[in-house]
C-alpha positions in Angstrom: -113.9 -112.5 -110.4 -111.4 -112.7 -113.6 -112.7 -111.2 -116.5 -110.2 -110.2 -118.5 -106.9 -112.4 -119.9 -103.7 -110.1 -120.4 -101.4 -111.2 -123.7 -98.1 -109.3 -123.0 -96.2 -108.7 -126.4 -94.0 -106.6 -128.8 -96.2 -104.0 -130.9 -94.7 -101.8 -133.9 -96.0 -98.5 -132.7 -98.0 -96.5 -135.5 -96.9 -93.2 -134.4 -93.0 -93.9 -134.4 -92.6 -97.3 -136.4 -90.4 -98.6 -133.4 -91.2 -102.3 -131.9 -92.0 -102.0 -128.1 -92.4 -104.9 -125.6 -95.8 -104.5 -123.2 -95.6 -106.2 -120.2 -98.5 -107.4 -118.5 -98.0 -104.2 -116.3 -98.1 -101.6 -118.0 -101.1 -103.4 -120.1 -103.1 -103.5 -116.8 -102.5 -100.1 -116.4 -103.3 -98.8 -120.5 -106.6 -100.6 -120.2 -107.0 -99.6 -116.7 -107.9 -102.6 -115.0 -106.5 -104.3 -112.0 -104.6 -108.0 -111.7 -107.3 -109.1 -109.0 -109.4 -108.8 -112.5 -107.1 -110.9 -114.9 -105.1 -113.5 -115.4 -101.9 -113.4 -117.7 -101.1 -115.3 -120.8 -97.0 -116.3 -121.2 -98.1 -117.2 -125.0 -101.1 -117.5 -127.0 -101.7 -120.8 -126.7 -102.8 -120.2 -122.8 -105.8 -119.0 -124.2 -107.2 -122.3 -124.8 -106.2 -123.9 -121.5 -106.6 -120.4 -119.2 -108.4 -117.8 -121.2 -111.9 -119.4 -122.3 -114.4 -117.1 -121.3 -112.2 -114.0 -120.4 -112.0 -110.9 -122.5 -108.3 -111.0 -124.2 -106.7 -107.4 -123.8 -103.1 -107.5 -125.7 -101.0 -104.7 -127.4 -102.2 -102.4 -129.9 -100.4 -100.3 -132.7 -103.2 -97.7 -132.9 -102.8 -96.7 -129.1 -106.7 -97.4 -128.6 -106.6 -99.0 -125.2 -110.6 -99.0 -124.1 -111.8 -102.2 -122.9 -113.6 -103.8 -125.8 -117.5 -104.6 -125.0 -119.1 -108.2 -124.9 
């Protein structure tokens, strides 16, 4: 069952203040979830057509990568 909608993107890290791409990847992996749980977003606006319902799990600059509760 998908639960979960994965938003690759670019993130300015706070530690370093360089811009860094996340793929959908290495996003599964930082929030520790698997693809047989997701489905991934090419742009924000697949949210609304794809994503309704699902948790979205994206980039973050503060490196807090724990799955957010419902």
């Amino acid at each position: 069952m998908k639960r979960y909608a994965i938003l690759p993107g670019s993130v300015r890290s706070a530690s370093d203040g360089q811009t860094h791409f996340i793929n959908a990847g290495q996003l599964m992996r930082l929030y520790n979830v698997t693809l047989d749980e997701c489905i991934v977003l090419h742009n924000i606006y697949d949210i609304s057509k794809r994503g309704m319902g699902l948790i979205l799990l994206s980039p973050r600059d503060d490196g807090d990568y724990r799955l957010p509760h419902r």
